[in-house]
C-alpha positions, 0 to 999 in steps of 0.5 A: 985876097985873103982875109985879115985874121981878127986881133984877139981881144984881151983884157988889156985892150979892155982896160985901154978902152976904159981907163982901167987897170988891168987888174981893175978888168980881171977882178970885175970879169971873174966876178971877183971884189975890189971893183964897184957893180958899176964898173963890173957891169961896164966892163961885161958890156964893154967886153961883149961889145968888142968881142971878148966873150965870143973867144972867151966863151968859159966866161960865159958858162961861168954865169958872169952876165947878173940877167935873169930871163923870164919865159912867159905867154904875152896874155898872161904877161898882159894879166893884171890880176895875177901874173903882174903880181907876180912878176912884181914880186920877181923884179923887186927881188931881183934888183935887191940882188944886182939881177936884171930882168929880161922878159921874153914872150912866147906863144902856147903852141910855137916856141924859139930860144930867146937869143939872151939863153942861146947866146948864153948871157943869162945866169938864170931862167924863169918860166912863168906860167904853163909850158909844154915839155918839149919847149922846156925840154929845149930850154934846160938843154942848155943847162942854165938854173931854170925855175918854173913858177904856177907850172911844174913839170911831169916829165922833167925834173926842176924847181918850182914853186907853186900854190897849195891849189888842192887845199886851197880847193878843198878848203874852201868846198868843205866851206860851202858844205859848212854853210848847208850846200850839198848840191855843188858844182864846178866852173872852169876848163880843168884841163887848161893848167896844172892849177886848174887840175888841182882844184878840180882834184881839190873839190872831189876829195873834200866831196868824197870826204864829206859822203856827198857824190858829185853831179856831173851835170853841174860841173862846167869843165869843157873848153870855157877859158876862151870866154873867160879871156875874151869876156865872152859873158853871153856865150857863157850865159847860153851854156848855163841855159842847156843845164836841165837844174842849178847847183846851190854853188859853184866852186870855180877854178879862179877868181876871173872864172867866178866874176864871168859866172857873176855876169853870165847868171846876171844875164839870166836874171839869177842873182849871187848868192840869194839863188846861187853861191859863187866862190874863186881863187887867188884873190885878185882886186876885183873880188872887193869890187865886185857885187857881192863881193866874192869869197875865195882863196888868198895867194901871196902872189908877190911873194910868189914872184920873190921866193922864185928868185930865191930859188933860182939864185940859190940853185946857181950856187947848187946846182948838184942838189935834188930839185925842190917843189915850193908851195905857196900858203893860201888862205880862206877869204870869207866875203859875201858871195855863199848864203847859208843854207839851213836845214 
């Protein structure tokens, strides 16, 4: 028996299922004024629902659906240091603009289109965190407007928007060199994001400028993170002890890396900053509560999430220009984790 051919959908049958005009339906799906955000967005969902898109699909590549979705691994999404700031910062912005936020997890190594990308009801992509290149690659073959954010990418040309991490690290090593330290270290997996990289490059150029030549032996830069994560103080607490001599201070990647140094020189009895100054950065929460209280560098990380939709909802109305690298401004923070050394 052959099948029955699918009536078209058209705007009148959308109109009829609302009460609407048809003139009411044209104005809200070409994103036109005259009908209130209410009605447009029920008319978009009334639309997808009986079909209309699937056989309309230019509606479609003309960004009709107001949903931003967002790219990020589910522990950093869990991260209430940072990543929630963030992510704070990008719900409030887009709502100002009528956008919804649809969040979507991903793993570091495996990787699936979110539906909401494949079936193209998204105006615009927010990666939030590192990526690799061929998740990304696979992302912006879709050619929606897509902005990265903490990340950027070496190979392929985005937006993004960024922390000011090799200042920020100079700055505040050339901090510690200011209070007498001379035998400085580095804590924290360098290798593990692009942030990480640049803090690490951050502190060898304020070492190189300051005529002071770096021990090795005091940089802990292997794979760490794992028990920073898992707050895995005692297994820190062992690495330290295989270390033949102590740094003054230790410049660390960021504030979670500081705080698990804190407990694993606790461990060993040897206490911040009478024995050894610690630094971070970002500034999270825990930097006031913690004992001392820690001294570290200040990211806006709200401000982050907003200049982020911003850029993406500019970028959906230019999406000719040259891509742009935003950086955030980060400030000294001085607390009472660095004791003078004096000469």
């Amino acid at each position: 028996m052959p099948m029955t051919k699918r009536k078209k959908v058209t705007m009148k049958d959308i109109a009829n299922k609302l009460n609407l005009s048809i003139n009411a339906v044209s104005l809200a799906l070409n994103d036109k004024i005259g009908v209130s955000e209410e009605t447009r967005r029920l008319v978009l969902k009334t639309a997808e629902e009986m079909g209309y898109f699937e056989e309309n699909p230019l509606f479609l590549s003309k960004n009709h659906f107001k949903n931003i979705c967002l790219i990020i691994e589910e522990k950093n999404f869990r991260d209430t240091n940072f990543y929630t700031k963030v992510i704070l910062g990008i719900e409030n912005e887009a709502k100002l603009n009528n956008y919804d936020i649809l969040v979507n997890f991903m793993k570091r190594d495996s990787f699936e289109i979110p539906s909401c990308i494949e079936n193209r009801k998204v105006s615009g992509i927010l990666v939030v965190g590192t990526i690799k290149d061929e998740f990304l690659e696979k992302i912006l073959m879709y050619n929606i407007p897509t902005v990265l954010v903490d990340h950027a990418s070496f190979m392929f040309s985005t937006d993004a928007v960024l922390t000011q991490n090799i200042p920020g690290s100079y700055k505040i090593t050339k901090y510690l060199i200011s209070k007498g330290h001379r035998e400085i270290g580095f804590f924290g997996q360098k290798n593990f994001s692009l942030s990480f990289r640049e803090r690490w490059l951050g502190f060898k150029e304020a070492m190189l400028d300051s005529g002071i030549t770096i021990n090795e032996e005091y940089c802990i830069t292997g794979e760490i993170e794992k028990y920073v994560l898992d707050k895995n103080y005692k297994e820190v607490a062992d690495i330290l002890k295989k270390l033949r001599k102590f740094p003054t201070a230790w410049v660390c990647t960021n504030d979670s890396n500081a705080i698990t140094l804190y407990n694993a020189l606790k461990i060993l009895n040897i206490r911040v900053p009478q024995d050894i100054s610690v630094v971070g950065f970002d500034d999270i929460d825990m930097c006031n509560i913690v004992i001392p209280p820690l001294t570290t560098i200040r990211i806006n990380k709200e401000l982050m999430g907003v200049k982020a939709v911003k850029r993406l909802l500019w970028r959906m109305e230019n999406q000719k220009e040259p891509h742009d690298h935003m950086r955030m401004e980060v400030k000294l923070i001085e607390r009472e984790s660095v004791r003078e050394i004096r000469n």
